[in-house]
C-alpha positions in Angstrom: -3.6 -10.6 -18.7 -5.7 -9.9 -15.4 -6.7 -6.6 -15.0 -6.1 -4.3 -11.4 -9.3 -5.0 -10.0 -9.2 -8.7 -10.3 -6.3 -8.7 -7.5 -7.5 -6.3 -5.6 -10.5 -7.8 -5.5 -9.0 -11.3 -4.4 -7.0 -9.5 -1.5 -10.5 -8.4 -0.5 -11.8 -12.0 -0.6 -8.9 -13.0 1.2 -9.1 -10.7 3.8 -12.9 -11.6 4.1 -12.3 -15.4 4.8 -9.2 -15.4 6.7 -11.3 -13.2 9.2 -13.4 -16.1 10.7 -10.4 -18.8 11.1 -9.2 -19.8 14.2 -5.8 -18.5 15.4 -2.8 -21.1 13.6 -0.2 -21.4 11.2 -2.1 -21.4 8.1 -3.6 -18.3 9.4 -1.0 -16.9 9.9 0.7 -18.0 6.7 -2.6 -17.0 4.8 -2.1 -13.1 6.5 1.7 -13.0 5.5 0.4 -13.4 2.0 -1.9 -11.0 2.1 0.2 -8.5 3.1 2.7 -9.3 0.8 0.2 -9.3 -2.3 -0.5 -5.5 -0.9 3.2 -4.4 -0.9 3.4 -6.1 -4.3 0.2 -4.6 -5.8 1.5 -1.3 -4.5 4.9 -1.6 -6.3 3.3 -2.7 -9.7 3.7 0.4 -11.1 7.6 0.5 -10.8 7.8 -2.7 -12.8 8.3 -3.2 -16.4 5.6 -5.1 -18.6 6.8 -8.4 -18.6 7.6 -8.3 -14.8 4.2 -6.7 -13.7 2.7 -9.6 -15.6 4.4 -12.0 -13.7 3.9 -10.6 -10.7 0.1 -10.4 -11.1 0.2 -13.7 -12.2 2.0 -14.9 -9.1 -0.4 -12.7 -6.5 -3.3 -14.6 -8.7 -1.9 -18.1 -8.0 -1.1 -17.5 -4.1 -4.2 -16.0 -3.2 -6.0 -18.8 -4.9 -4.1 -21.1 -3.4 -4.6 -19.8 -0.3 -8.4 -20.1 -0.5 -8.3 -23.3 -1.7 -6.4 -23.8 1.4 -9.1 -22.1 3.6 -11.7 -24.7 2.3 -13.3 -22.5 -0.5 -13.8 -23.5 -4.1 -13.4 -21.2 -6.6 -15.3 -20.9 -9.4 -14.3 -20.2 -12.6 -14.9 -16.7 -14.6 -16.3 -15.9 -17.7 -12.7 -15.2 -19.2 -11.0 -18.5 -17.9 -14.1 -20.8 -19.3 -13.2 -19.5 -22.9 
């Protein structure tokens, strides 16, 4: 499905644009997030196949959603065009 460095890499993004908002509850919200996709990501590992799918899946979709939320468009990839 999505590869290790795709959600770490969106964490990064994350991190990156929550950085400049102003102090609120989607800021906050957006932060919880993030450190929840890092527990997550951490406890991958532990997981069997079908369940470390879905969980990657599910980091992908919040973090997207959550820079959607922070006024950023995403664009899509090479992979997700096909």
């Amino acid at each position: 499905m999505y590869g290790e460095e795709h959600y770490l890499t969106k964490i990064e993004r994350n991190t990156n644009a929550v950085s400049g908002m102003a102090i609120g509850v989607l800021k906050g919200h957006i932060i919880a997030n993030i450190k929840w996709a890092r527990e997550l990501s951490s406890r991958l590992d532990q997981l069997d196949y079908q369940e470390r799918d879905k969980a990657i899946a599910n980091i992908h979709q919040v973090l997207d959603t959550d820079y959607v939320s922070m006024g950023y468009e995403l664009t899509p990839t090479i992979s997700q065009k096909m």
